[in-house]
C-alpha positions in Angstrom: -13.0 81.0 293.2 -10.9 82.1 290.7 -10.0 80.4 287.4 -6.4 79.1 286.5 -4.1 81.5 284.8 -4.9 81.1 281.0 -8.3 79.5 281.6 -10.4 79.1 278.4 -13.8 80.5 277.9 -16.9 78.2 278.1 -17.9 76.8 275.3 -21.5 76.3 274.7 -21.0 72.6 272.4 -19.8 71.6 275.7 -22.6 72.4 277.8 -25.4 71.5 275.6 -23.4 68.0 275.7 -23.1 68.0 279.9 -27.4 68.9 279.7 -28.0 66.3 277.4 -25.6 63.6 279.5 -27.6 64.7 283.0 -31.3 65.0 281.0 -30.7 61.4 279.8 -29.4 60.2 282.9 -25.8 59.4 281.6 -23.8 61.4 283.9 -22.7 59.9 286.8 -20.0 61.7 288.5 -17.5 64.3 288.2 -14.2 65.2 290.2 -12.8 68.9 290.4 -9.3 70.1 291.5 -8.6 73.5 293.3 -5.3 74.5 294.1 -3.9 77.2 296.4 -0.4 78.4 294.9 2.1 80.3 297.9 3.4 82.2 295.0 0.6 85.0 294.9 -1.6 82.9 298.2 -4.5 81.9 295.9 -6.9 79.5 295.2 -7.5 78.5 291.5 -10.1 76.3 290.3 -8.2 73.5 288.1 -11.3 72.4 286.0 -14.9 71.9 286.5 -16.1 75.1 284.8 -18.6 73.1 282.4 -19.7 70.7 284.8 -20.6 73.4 287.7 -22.6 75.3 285.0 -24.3 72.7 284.5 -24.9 71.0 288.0 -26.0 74.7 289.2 -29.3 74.6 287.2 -30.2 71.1 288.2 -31.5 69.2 291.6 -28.2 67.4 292.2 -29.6 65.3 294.9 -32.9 64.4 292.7 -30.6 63.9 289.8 -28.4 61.5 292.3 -25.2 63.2 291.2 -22.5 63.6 293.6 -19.2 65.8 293.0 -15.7 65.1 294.6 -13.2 67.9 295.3 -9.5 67.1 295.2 -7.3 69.9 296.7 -3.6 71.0 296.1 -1.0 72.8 297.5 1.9 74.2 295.5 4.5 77.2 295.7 4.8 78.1 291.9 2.1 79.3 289.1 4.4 76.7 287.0 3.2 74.1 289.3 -0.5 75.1 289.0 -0.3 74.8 285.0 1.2 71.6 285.6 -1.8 70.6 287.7 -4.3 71.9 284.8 -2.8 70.1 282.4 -2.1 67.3 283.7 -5.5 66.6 285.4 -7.6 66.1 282.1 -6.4 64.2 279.8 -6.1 64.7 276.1 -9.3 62.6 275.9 -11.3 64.9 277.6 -12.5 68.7 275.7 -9.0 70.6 276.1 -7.3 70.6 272.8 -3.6 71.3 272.5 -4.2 75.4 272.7 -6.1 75.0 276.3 -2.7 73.0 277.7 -0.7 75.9 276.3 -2.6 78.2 277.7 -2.1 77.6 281.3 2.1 77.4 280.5 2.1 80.9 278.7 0.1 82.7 281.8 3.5 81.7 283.7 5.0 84.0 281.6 4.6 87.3 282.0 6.4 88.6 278.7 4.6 86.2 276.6 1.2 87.3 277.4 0.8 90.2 274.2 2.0 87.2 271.9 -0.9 85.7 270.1 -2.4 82.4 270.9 -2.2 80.6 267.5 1.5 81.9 267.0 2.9 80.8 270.5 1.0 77.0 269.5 3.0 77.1 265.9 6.1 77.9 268.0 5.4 74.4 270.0 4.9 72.6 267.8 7.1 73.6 265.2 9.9 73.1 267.6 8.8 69.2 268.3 8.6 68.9 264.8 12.5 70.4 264.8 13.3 67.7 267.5 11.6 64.7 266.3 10.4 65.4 262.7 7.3 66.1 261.1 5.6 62.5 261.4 7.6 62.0 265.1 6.7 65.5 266.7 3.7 64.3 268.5 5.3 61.4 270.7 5.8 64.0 273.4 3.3 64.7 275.8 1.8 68.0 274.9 2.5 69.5 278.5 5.9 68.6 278.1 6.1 70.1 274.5 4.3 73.4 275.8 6.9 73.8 278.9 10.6 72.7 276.7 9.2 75.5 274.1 7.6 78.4 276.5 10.0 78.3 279.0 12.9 77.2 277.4 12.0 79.1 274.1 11.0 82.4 275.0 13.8 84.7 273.1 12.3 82.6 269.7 8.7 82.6 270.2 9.2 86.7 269.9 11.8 86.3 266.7 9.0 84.2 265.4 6.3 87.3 266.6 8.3 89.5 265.1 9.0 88.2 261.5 5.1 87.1 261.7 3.9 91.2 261.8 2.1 91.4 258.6 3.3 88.4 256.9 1.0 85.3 256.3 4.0 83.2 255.3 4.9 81.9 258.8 1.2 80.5 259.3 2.2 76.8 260.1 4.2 74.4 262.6 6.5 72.6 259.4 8.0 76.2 257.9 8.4 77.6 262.1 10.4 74.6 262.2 12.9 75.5 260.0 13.2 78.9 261.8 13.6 77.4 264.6 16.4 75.3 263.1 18.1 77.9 261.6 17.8 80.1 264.9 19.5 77.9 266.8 22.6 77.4 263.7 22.8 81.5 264.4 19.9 83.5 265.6 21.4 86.5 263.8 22.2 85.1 260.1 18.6 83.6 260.6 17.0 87.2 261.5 18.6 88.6 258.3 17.6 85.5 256.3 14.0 85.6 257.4 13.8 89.0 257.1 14.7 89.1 253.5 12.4 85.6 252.5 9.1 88.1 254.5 10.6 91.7 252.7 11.6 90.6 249.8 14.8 92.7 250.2 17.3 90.3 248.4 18.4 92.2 245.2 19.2 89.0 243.1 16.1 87.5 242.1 17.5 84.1 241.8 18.8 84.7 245.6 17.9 81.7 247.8 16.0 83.8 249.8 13.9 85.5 246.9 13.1 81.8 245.6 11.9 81.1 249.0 9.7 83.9 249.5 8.0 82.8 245.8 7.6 79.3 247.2 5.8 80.1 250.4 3.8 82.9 248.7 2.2 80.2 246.1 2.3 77.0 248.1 0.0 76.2 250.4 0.4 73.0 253.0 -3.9 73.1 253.5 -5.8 71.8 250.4 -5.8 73.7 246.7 -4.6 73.4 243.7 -1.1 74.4 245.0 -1.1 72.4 248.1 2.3 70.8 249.3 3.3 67.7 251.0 4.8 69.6 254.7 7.8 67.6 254.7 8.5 68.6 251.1 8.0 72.1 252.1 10.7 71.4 255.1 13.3 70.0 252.7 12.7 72.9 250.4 13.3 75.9 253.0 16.2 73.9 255.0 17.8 73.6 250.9 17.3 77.3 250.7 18.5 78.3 254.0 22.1 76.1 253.2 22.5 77.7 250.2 21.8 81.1 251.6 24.5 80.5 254.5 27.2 79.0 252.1 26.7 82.4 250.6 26.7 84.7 253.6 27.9 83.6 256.1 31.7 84.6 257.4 33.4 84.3 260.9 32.2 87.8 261.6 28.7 87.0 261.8 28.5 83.7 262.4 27.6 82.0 266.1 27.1 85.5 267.5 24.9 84.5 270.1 21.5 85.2 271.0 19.4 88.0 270.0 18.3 90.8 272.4 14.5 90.4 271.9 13.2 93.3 274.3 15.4 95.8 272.0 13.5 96.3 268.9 17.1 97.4 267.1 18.4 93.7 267.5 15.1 92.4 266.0 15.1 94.8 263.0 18.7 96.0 262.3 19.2 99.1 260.0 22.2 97.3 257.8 21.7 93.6 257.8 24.5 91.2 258.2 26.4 90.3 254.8 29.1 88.7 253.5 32.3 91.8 253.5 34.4 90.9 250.1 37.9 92.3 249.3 38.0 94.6 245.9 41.5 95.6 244.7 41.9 98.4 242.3 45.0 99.8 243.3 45.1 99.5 247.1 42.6 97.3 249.2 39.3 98.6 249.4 36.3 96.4 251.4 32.7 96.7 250.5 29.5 95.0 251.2 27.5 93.3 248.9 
């Protein structure tokens, strides 16, 4: 039977666990779910993996270990994440990244989009909703659902500015992106794009001073290790400035960004403020 969409590997911690549980008599029971899904008419095996590896190289019957099978019936692959998720709970081996899993494998464009990123994108947007010390409170299927199916166009924005850059490594700073995406998705992709590039040609630019910050602060442990909610504060004072600056009625509140058009993620001229300069008849000219 075939695994659910987004399955993880085995891992072998877990099974020397299960061996050492059955070898001491501990384990007692276990209950798998298999779903057939109308969308593509298959069955999926909803969990178990471990605990069938483990059962298949022992006498069940001498061990006096029975298995119960639970089966469901749904019409979307949507519906068979839900079931994955939703049928261990957080107590049990999946971490956070196994629930995602199962929601990105909906998603067909997500799917080249590494692991890791697509878990900073979650979470950074909880901590967006709720703040940094609030973003948990959300069940963690619910989180990975609002942000990969309601998310999509900024989890590739986020891809994109991450190419080659190690400064977008962590859920507090993605969730000023995200802020800032959703004040104007393109100001923010010229922002960004500077604080990754470098581009700005005034050193004391908000965006220069930002880059500088995340290049020599560090939220994990060092000499130059920073609170995260400092680090928020910090990049959403940067990003005001930077908009008081740039932003005009021209290229504010655009709309959304065309992700699947490479053009609209990486312009050729970014978007700047247009001032007025009057020698002896109006001239306009960006700065």
């Amino acid at each position: 039977m075939s695994a659910a969409p987004g399955d993880r590997p085995i891992k072998k911690s877990i099974i020397k666990m299960l061996r050492a549980a059955v070898a001491d008599g501990k384990f007692h029971t276990a209950t798998w779910a298999v779903i057939y899904c109308k969308e593509n008419d298959t069955w999926y095996r909803a969990n178990g993996k471990h605990t069938s590896t483990v059962l298949s190289d022992v006498n069940s019957s001498v061990a006096g270990i029975k298995v119960s099978v639970v089966s469901y019936d749904v019409d979307t692959l949507t519906e068979v994440a839900e079931i994955c998720k939703r049928y261990d709970p957080m107590v049990s081996s999946r971490c956070t990244a196994d629930v995602i899993r199962y929601y990105v494998a909906a998603v067909e464009s997500l799917k080249n989009v590494p692991q890791p990123l697509i878990t900073r994108c979650v979470n950074g947007l909880a901590i967006a909703k709720h703040g940094y010390e609030k973003y948990t409170q959300d069940d963690i299927g619910v989180r990975a659902e609002e942000c990969v199916f309601g998310k999509t166009a900024f989890i590739h924005f986020v891809h994109h500015l991450c190419d080659k850059s190690a400064m977008f490594t962590n859920a507090p700073i993605v969730s000023v992106i995200c802020e800032t995406y959703d004040d104007s998705p393109r100001l923010a992709k010229t922002f960004w794009t500077a604080v990754k590039d470098g581009t700005g040609t005034n050193p004391e630019s908000p965006d220069r001073e930002l880059q500088r910050y995340l290049l020599s602060h560090k939220i994990k442990s060092g000499k130059k290790a920073v609170d995260p909610k400092v680090l928020i504060s910090k990049a959403r004072k940067l990003w005001g400035r930077w908009k008081a600056e740039n932003a005009t009625p021209d290229n504010l509140n655009l709309g959304d960004l065309d992700t699947s058009n490479p053009d609209a993620l990486n312009p050729a001229v970014s978007l700047v403020k247009t001032v007025e300069i009057i020698p002896e008849a109006p001239v306009t000219a960006n700065v």
